[in-house]
N, C-alpha and C positions, 0 to 999 in steps of 0.2 A: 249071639246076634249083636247084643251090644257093643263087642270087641272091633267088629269090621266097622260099623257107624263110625267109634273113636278113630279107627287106621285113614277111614276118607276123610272126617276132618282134620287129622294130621297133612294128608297128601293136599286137600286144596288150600291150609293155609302154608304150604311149603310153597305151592305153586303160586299163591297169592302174592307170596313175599317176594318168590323168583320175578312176578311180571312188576309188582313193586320198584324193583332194583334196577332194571328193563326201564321200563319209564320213565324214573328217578334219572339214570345214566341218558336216553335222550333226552328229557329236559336241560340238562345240564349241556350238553355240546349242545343244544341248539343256543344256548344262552350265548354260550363261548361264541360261537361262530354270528352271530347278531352284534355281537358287542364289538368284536374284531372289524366286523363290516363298517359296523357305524364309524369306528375308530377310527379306517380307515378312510374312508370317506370325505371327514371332517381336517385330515391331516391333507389328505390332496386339495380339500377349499370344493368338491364338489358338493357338500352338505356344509351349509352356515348357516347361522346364527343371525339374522337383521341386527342392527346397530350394532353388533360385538364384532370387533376388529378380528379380522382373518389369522392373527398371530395368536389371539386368545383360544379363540376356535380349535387353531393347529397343536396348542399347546393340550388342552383340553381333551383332543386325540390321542396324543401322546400317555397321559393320565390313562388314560381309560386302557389301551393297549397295557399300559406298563403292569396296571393293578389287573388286570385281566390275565395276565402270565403270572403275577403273582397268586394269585388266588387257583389257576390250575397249578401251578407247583405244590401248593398249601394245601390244596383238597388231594394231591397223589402222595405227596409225603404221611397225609393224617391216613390213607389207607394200609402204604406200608406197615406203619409203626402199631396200625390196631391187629 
């Protein structure tokens, strides 16, 4: 009897971790895809800043876009390599 107990808490923290990784993987592209937006947005001048000059704004898009491909590069490469 004890053996099966041990077998289901094996299967639900497998499953636990499966929906973990699940969640984990949408949190993540919803990030990406919010940040892209915004990025967007700011570089078109449809989303600004009050008193901050529209080229700071745009440039500030740009950042954000750039380290935002950087960082999905950096999070596929670190899984490769693990």
């Amino acid at each position: 009897m004890a053996k099966k107990r041990q077998k289901t808490s094996k299967v639900m923290t497998s499953t636990e971790n499966v929906l973990a990784r699940v969640w984990g993987l949408i949190a993540w592209l919803t990030g990406i895809l919010v940040s892209l937006a915004v990025a967007s947005s700011m570089i078109s001048g449809i989303l600004y800043i009050h008193h901050i000059p529209l080229f700071v704004t745009q440039a500030a898009g740009w950042i954000v876009v750039i380290l935002t491909l950087l960082g999905i590069s950096l999070a596929v490469l670190d899984k490769l390599l693990d």
